[in-house]
C-alpha positions as CSV (number, residue, x, y, z in Angstrom):
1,X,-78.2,0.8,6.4
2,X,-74.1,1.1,6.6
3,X,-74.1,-1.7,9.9
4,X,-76.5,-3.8,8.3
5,X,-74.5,-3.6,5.0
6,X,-71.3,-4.5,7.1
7,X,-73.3,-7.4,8.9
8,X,-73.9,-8.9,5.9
9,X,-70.4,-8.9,4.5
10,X,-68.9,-10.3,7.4
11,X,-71.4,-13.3,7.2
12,X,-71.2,-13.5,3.6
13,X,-67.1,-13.4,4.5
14,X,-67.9,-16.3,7.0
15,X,-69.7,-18.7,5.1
16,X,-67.2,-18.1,2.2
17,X,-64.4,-19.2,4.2
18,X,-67.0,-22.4,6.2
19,X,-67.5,-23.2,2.2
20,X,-63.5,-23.0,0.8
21,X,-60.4,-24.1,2.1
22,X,-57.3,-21.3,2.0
23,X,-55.4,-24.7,2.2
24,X,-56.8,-26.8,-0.6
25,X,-53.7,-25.9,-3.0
26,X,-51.4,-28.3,-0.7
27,X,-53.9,-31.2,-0.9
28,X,-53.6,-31.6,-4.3
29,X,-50.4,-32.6,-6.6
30,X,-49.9,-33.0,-10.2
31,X,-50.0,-36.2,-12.7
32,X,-48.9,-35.5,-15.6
33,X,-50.4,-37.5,-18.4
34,X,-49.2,-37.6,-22.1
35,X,-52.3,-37.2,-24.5
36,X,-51.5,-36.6,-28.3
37,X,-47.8,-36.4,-27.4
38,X,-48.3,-33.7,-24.7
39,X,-48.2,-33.3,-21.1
40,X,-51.4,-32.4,-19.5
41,X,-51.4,-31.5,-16.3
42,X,-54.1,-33.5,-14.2
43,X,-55.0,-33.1,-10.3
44,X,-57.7,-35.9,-8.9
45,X,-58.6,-36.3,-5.5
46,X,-61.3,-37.9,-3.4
47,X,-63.7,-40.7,-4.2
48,X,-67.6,-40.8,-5.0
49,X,-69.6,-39.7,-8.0
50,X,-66.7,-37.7,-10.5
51,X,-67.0,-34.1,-11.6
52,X,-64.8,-32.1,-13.8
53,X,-64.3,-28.4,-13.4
54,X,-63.7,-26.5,-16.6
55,X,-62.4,-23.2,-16.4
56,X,-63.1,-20.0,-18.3
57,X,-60.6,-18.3,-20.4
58,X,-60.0,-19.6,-22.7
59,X,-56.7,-19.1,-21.6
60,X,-57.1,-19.7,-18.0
61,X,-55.4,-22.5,-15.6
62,X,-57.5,-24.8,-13.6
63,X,-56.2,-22.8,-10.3
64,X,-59.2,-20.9,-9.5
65,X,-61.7,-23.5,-10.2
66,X,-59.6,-25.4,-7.6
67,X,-59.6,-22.7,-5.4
68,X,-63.8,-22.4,-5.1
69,X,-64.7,-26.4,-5.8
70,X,-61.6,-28.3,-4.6
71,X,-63.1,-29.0,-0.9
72,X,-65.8,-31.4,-2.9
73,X,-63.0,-34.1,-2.7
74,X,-64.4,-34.8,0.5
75,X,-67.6,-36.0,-1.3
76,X,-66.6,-36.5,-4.6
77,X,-64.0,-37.7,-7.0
78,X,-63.1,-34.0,-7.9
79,X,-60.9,-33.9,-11.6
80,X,-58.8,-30.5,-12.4
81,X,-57.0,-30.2,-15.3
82,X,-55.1,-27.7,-17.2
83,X,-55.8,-27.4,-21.4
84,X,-53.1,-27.6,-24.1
85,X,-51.0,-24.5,-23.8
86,X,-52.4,-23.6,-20.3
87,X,-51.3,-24.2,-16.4
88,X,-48.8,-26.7,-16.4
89,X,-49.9,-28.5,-19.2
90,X,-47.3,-28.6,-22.5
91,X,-48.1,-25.9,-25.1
92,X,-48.8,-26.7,-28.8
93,X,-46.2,-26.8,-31.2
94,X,-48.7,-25.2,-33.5
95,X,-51.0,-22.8,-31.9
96,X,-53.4,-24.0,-34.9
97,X,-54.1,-26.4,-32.3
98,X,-55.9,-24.2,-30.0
99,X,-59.5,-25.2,-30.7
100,X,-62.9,-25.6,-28.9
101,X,-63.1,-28.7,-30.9
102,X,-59.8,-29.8,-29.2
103,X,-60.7,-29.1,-25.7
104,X,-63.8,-30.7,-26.1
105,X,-61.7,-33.9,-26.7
106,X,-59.9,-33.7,-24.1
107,X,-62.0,-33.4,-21.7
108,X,-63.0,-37.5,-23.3
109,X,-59.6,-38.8,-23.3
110,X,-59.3,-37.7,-19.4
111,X,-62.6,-39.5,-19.0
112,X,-60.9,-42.8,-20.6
113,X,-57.7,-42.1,-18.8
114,X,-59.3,-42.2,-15.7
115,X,-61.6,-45.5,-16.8
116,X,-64.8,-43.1,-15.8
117,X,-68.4,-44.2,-16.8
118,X,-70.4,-41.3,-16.9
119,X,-68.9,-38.1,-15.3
120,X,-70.5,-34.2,-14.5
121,X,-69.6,-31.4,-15.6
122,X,-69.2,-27.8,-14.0
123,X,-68.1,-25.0,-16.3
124,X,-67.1,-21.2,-16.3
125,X,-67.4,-18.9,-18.3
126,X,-65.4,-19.9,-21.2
127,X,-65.9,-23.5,-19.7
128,X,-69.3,-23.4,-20.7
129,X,-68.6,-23.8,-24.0
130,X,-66.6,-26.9,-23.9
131,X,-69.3,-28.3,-21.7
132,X,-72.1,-27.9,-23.3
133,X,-70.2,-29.2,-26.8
134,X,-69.4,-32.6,-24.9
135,X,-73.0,-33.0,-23.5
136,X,-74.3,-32.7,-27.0
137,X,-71.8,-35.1,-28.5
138,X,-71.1,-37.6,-25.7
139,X,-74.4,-37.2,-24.1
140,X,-74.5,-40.8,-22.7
141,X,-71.4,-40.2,-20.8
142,X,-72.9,-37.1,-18.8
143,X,-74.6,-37.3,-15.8
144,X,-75.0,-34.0,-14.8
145,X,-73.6,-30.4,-15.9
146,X,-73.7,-27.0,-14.5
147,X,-73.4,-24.0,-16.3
148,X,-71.5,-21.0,-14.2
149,X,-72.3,-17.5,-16.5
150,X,-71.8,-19.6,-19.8
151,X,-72.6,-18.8,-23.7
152,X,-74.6,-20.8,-25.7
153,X,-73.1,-19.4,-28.9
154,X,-69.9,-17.3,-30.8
155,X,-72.8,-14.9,-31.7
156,X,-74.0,-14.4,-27.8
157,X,-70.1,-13.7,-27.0
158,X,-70.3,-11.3,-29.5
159,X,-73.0,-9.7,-28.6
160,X,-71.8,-9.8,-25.0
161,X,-68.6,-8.1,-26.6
162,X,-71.1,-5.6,-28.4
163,X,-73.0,-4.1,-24.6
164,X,-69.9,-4.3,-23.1
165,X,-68.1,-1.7,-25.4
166,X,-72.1,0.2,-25.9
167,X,-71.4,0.5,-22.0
168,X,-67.9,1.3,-22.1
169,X,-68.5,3.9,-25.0
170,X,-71.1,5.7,-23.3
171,X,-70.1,5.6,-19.4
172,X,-66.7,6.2,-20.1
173,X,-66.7,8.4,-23.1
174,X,-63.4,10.3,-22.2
175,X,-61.7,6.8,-22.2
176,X,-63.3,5.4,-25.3
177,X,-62.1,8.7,-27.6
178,X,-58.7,7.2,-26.6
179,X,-60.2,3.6,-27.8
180,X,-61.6,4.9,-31.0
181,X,-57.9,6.7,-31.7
182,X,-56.2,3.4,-31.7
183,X,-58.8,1.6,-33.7
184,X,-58.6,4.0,-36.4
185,X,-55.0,3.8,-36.7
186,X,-55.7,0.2,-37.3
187,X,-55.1,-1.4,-34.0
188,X,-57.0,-4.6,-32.4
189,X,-57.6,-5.9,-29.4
190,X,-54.6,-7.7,-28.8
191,X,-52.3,-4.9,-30.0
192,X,-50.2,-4.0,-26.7
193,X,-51.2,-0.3,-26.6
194,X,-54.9,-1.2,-27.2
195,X,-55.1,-3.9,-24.3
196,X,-53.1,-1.6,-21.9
197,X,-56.1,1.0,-22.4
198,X,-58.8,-1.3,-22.2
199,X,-57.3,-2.7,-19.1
200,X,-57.7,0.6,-17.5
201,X,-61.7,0.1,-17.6
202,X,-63.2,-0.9,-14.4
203,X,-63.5,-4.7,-13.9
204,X,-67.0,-3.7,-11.7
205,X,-68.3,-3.6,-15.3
206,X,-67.2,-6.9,-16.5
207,X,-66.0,-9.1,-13.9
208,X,-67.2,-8.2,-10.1
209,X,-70.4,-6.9,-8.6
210,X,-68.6,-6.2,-5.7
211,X,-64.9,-5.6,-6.5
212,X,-63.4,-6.0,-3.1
213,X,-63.4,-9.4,-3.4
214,X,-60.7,-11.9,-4.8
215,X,-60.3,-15.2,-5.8
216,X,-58.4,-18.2,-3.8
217,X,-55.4,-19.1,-6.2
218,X,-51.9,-20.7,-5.1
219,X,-49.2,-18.5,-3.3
220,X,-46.3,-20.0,-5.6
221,X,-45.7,-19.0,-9.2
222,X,-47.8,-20.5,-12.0
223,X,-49.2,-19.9,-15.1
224,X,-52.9,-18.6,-14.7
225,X,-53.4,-17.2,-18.3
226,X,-51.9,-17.9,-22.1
227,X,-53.0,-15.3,-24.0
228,X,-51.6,-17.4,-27.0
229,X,-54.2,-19.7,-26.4
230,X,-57.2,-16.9,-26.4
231,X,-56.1,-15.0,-29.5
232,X,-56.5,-18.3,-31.5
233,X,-59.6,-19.2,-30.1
234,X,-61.6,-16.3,-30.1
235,X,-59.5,-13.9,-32.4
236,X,-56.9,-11.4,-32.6
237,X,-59.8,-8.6,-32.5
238,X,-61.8,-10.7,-30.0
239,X,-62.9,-8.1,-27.7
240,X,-64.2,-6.7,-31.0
241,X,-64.8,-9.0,-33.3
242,X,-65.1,-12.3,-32.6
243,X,-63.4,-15.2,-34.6
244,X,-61.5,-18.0,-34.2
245,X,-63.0,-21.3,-33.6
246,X,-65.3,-19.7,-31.1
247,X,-67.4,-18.1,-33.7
248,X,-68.1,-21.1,-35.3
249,X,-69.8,-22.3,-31.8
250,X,-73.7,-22.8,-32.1
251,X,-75.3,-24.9,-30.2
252,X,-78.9,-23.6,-29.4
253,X,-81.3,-25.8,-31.3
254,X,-79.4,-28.7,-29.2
255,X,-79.5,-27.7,-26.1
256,X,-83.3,-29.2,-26.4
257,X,-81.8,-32.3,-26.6
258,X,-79.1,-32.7,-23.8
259,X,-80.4,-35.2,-21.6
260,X,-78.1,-34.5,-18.5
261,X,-79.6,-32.6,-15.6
262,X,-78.3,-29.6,-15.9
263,X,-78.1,-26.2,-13.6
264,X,-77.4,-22.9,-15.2
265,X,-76.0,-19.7,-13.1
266,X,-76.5,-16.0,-14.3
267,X,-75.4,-13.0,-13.0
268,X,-77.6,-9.9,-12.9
269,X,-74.5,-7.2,-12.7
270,X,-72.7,-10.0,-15.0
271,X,-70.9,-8.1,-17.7
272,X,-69.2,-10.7,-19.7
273,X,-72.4,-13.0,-19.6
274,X,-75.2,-10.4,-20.2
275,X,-78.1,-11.3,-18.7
276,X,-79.9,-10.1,-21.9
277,X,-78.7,-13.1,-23.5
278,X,-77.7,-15.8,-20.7
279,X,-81.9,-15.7,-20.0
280,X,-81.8,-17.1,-23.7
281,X,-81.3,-20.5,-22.4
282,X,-85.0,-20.8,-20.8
283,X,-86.0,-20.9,-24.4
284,X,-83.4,-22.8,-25.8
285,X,-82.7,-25.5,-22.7
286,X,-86.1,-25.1,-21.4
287,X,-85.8,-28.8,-18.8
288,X,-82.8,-27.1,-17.7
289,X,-83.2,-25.0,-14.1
290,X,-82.2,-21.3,-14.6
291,X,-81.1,-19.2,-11.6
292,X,-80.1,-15.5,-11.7
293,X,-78.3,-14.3,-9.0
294,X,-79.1,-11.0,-8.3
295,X,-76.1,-9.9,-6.4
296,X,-73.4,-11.1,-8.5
297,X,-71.5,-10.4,-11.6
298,X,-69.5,-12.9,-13.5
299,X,-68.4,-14.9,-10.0
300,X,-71.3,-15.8,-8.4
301,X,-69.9,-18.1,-6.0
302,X,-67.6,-15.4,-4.9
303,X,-70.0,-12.3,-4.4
304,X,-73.4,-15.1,-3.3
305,X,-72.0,-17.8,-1.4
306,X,-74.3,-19.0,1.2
307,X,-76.8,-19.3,-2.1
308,X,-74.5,-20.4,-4.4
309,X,-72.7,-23.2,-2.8
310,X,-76.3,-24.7,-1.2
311,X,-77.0,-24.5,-4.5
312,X,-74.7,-26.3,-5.5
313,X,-74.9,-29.0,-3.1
314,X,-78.8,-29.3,-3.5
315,X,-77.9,-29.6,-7.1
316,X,-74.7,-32.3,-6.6
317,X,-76.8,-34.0,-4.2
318,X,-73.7,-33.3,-1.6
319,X,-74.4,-34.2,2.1
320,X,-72.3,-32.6,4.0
């Protein structure tokens, strides 16, 4: 069982590094584009049908996205960009500006910057969200739009919140009498002694299936979170109690009506994006094609390559 478990990581290893390029960093380079008086950092490359990569967060760069998709410039016209207040992109001069309502327009004025017809969409995690709001409302300028361990609501990342601190509380119970110390002296989630403790949980329940694994992001210095940016969109207690203009996200009895082909990604071991509530969408999306992967957590295309990215291609209609 151990050689046949090491056999398959080193092809799993293999087709990861056939699928991404440790390179791709240096192929791209930044346009900066002013947009509501702001500069938003924008990186475009290659030519064919467009797709735009929207990262999870909500305070995260466009670095990793790049990092897993960017080699599609070789088939497609591939559009990274960082969000108000994120990357390299300008931060807000009032953090009031920090909406899903505001990324969701941005992702429209890039659109018109770039004098784009219809474009896809791929979103992560937090990306989701965005996505899905910009299918609903700009329908007729979506082609397609995958959905990478996504939420269809405020109340399904609360819930998500919810089993992840069940699991925490009773897997880790000598941990979580720490937890419950700080919260009844009134501390939340973004409280500096609170986050350092929560930190200390293991990320194999939340993040990675397989937590030997790590994402492709640039070797020089940049910005790949704003935490600025996530307090105001989910909440000062977000990993508790969600607020924020995330709450106020619901958009299940539309997801009927998105008329974009649309792929949606689950992770079985996924502890951000239970599966309890990402299988939700074959009820609420049901012409939408729903695949759990069973070996993954919240990166799929790290920890099931060789599935995910012929997936993907299948999906992209990518010849490569």
């Amino acid at each position: 069982m151990k050689m046949r478990c090491v056999l398959l990581i080193l092809i799993c290893s293999a087709f990861a590094k056939a699928q991404t390029d440790p390179n791709i960093f240096d192929k791209f380079s930044s346009e900066f584009i002013t947009i509501d008086g702001y500069k938003i950092n924008l990186e475009v490359k290659g030519e064919g049908d467009p797709i735009f990569f929207l990262p999870g967060g909500p305070g995260n760069s466009h670095d990793y996205m790049k990092g897993n998709f960017g080699q599609y410039y070789t088939s497609n016209k591939v559009v990274f960009f960082d969000w108000l207040g994120r990357g390299k992109s300008d931060n807000a001069s009032n953090k009031e500006e920090y909406t899903v309502e505001a990324d969701v327009e941005m992702i429209e004025k890039i659109r018109k910057h770039l004098n784009l017809d219809k474009i896809s969409l791929v979103g992560h995690s937090y990306g989701t969200v965005p996505a899905q709001a910009y299918a609903i409302k700009y329908g007729d300028k979506v082609e397609k739009m995958m959905l990478i361990n996504g939420f269809h609501s405020g109340a399904m990342w609360q819930a998500n919140c919810d089993s992840y601190n069940h699991y925490s509380k009773t897997h880790f119970p000598e941990k979580w009498v720490k937890v419950d110390s700080l919260r009844a002296l009134g501390y939340v989630s973004t409280d500096q002694p609170l986050q350092d403790l929560y930190a200390t949980f293991p990320t194999k329940y939340i993040y990675y299936h397989n937590t030997s694994l790590q994402q492709n992001v640039p070797d020089t210095d940049y910005r790949g979170w704003a935490n600025e940016v996530y307090e105001q969109i989910i909440g000062p207690d977000g990993d508790f109690d969600v607020s924020g203009s995330m709450i106020e996200q619901d958009y299940r009895r539309m997801l009927k009506d998105v008329k974009a082909k649309t792929l949606i990604i689950a992770g079985r071991y996924d502890g951000v994006s239970t599966p309890e509530f990402a299988v939700q969408y074959k009820t609420f999306m049901p012409q939408a094609q729903f695949e759990m992967f069973e070996n993954s957590g919240h990166n799929p295309y790290l920890e099931e390559p060789p599935k995910f990215y012929k997936l993907f291609e299948e999906f992209f209609e990518i010849n490569k």
